[in-house]
N, C-alpha and C positions, 0 to 999 in steps of 0.2 A: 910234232905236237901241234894240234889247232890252238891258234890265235886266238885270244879272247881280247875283246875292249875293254879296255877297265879305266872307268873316270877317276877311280883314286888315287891311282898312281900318277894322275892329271890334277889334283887336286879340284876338279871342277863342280862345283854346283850345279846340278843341273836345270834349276828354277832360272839363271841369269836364262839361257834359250829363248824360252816364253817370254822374257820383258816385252818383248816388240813384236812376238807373233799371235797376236790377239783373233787375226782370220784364220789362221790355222787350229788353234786351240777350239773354236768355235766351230768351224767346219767338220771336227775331227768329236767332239761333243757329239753333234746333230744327229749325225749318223750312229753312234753308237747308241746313243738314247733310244734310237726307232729300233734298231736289232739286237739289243743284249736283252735276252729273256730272262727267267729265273729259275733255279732250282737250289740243288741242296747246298752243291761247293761248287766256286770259280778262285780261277787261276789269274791276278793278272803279272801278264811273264813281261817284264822290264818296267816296270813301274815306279822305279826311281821313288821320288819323295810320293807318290801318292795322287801325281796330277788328275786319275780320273776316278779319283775311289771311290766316289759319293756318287758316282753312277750306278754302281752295280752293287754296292757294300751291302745294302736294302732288301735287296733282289732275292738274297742266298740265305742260308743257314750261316753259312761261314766261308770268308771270304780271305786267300794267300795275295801279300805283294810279294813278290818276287824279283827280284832285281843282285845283277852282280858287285853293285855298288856300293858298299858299307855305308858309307857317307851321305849319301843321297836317300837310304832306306832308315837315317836314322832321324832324317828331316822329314817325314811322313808323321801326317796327324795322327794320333790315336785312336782307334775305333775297339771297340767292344768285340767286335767279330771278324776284324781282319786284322791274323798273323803278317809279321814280316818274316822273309827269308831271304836270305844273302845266299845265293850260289849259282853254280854254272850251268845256263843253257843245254849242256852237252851232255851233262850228268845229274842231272836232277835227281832228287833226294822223296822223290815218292814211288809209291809201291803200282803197280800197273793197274791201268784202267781206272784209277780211284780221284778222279775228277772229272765232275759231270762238265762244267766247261768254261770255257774261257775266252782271254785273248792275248794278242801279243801284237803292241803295238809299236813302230818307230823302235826298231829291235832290228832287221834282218838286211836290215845297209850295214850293221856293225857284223853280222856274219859270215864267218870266213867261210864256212861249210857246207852251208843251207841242206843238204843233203843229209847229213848227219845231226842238223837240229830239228829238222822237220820228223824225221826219224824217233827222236826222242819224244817230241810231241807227240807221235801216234802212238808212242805207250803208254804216257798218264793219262792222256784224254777220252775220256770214256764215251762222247756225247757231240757236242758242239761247241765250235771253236770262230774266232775272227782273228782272220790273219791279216797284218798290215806291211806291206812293202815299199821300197821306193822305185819306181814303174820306169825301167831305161827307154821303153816304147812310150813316154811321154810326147806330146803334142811337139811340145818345143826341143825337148833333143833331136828328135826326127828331121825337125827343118834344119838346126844346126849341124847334124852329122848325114844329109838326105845323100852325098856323095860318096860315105865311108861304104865300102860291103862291110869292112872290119868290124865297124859298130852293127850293124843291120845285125851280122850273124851269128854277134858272140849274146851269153845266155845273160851275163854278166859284165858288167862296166863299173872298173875302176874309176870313182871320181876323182879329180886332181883336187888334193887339196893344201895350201899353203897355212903357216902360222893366219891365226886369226881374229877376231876379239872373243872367240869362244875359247882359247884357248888350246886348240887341238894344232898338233903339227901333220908334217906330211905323209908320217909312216903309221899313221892311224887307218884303222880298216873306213872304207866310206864305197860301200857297193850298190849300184844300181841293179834289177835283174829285170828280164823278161818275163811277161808273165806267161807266156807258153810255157816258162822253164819250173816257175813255179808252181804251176797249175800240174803239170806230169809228176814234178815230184809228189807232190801230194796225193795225187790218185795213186803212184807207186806205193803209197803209205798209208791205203786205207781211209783214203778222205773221198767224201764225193763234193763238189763244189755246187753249193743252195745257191747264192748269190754273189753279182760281183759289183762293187762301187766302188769310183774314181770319184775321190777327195781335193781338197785342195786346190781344183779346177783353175781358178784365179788367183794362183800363189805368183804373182811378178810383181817387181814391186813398183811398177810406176800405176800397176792398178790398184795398191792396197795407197797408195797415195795417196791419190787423187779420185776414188770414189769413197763413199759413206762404208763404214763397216756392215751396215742392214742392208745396203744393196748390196753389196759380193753374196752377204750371206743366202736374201733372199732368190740372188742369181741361182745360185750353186744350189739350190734345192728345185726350182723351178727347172733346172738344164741337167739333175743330176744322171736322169735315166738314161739320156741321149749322151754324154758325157760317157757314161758306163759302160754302155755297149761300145764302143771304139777305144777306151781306155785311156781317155783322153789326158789325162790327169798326172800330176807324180806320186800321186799315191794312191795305190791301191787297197782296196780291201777287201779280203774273201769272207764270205761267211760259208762256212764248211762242215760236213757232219761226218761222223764215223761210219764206215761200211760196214756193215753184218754187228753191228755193235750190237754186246753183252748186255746182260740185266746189270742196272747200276745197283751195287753194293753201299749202303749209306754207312758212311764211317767216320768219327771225330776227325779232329785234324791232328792231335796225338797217334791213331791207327794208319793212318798213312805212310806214317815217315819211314823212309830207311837210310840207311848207312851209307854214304855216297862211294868207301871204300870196298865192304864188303857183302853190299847188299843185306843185309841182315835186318829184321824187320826192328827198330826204335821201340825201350821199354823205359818211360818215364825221361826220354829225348835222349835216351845214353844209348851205347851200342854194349850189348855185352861182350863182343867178340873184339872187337876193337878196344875194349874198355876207352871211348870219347864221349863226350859228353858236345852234346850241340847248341845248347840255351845259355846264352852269353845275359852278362848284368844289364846290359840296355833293351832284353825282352826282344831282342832279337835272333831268329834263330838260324845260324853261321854252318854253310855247312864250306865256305870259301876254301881253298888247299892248302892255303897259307895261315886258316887259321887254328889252336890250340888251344883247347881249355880242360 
């Protein structure tokens, strides 16, 4: 059975992260602001308490957090037009093709899979998507690992990771990938790849130290393109479209939903086949494995 991360079982908040990465936050803003467009429904897939929701909430008709986190999706602000939903990457709980588009960001270092979730995305997504990774061909691994073939060749890099102040230990997933590796998967599934931008450019910290926050920033948009084309970065982001993609179908966000067990298309959030019910009393709607109502 695939691995899934799950911070509750960590009891972790995920807002402590952010305290001290104020260029990252900012860097990873910028960029989305320039290429999240608008249409009817977006997805965003790991979205914990809601960190970029006011980007895009505006944009849509109606807008999904997504997140496997119970905890952290119940610390997201309230908005008018964005659902929460609690459930698994691997199994998502919508009906194919019936989200025009989205993203998934600071998501696919916790995935075990990447094959199998990429997979899955190409079935809800009907449209355009931004996918965000953590880039092993970064600038700086390169030089630290420049004598490994081991590293060179593999698609994928376990990061080592010990107890922390974030509280994760060492059998938590923390995957680096290649983006040649993620870039095939994708076209394997129906994605053609629009754009590619290297984020993050000046994440060390002896530079968020001792330069001004407006200078990295203003760095990193001034070096981004040249940055991007070499991949220079530890994070990546694809902006990506569907191949041969369908007429979008415009449908509530109640029409979408199905039965994460037996596919069955959701009438008033219940399965009838299943007789379960999926809208839990904190207005979130749970479709987790562990959970029962």
């Amino acid at each position: 059975m695939t691995k899934v991360q799950d911070y509750d079982s960590l009891d972790y908040d995920y807002r402590k992260y952010w305290k001290d990465r104020e260029y990252e936050n900012l860097s990873e803003r910028n960029i989305l602001s320039k290429i999240i467009t608008s249409g009817y429904n977006f997805i965003d897939i790991g979205g914990a308490y809601g960190r970029l929701t006011d980007i895009y909430k505006d944009k849509y008709n109606y807008s999904i957090l997504f997140d496997y986190s119970y905890k952290n999706l119940k610390r997201a602000q309230k908005y008018k037009n964005v659902f929460r939903v609690c459930g698994d990457i691997y199994n998502m709980p919508f009906s194919d093709n019936s989200i025009e588009g989205g993203m998934c960001i600071r998501v696919m270092h916790h995935i075990e899979d990447p094959k199998k979730a990429i997979k899955e995305l190409s079935r809800i997504i009907n449209s355009d998507f931004i996918l965000e990774f953590a880039n092993k061909n970064n600038f700086a691994s390169l030089m630290k690992h420049k004598f490994s073939k081991e590293f060179i060749s593999q698609d994928k890099y376990e990061i080592p990771h010990n107890k922390d102040s974030q509280g994760f230990l060492d059998n938590q997933i923390f995957l680096n990938f290649s983006p040649k590796f993620i870039i095939t998967e994708l076209s394997n599934n129906k994605f053609d790849i629009k754009n590619k931008y290297s984020v993050s450019n000046f994440r060390q910290k002896f530079l968020k130290k001792f330069l001004p926050l407006n200078f990295l920033i203003g760095s990193e948009n001034f070096l981004q393109g040249f940055f991007s084309k070499m991949s220079f970065g530890p994070s990546i982001f694809l902006y990506i479209e569907k191949k041969n993609k369908t007429k979008f179908i415009k449908q509530d966000f109640s029409e979408i939903l199905i039965c994460v067990n037996c596919k069955t298309k959701l009438i008033n959030y219940k399965c009838n086949k299943c007789r379960k019910s999926y809208l839990d009393k904190s207005g979130i709607f749970n479709f987790r494995p562990t959970f029962n109502n």
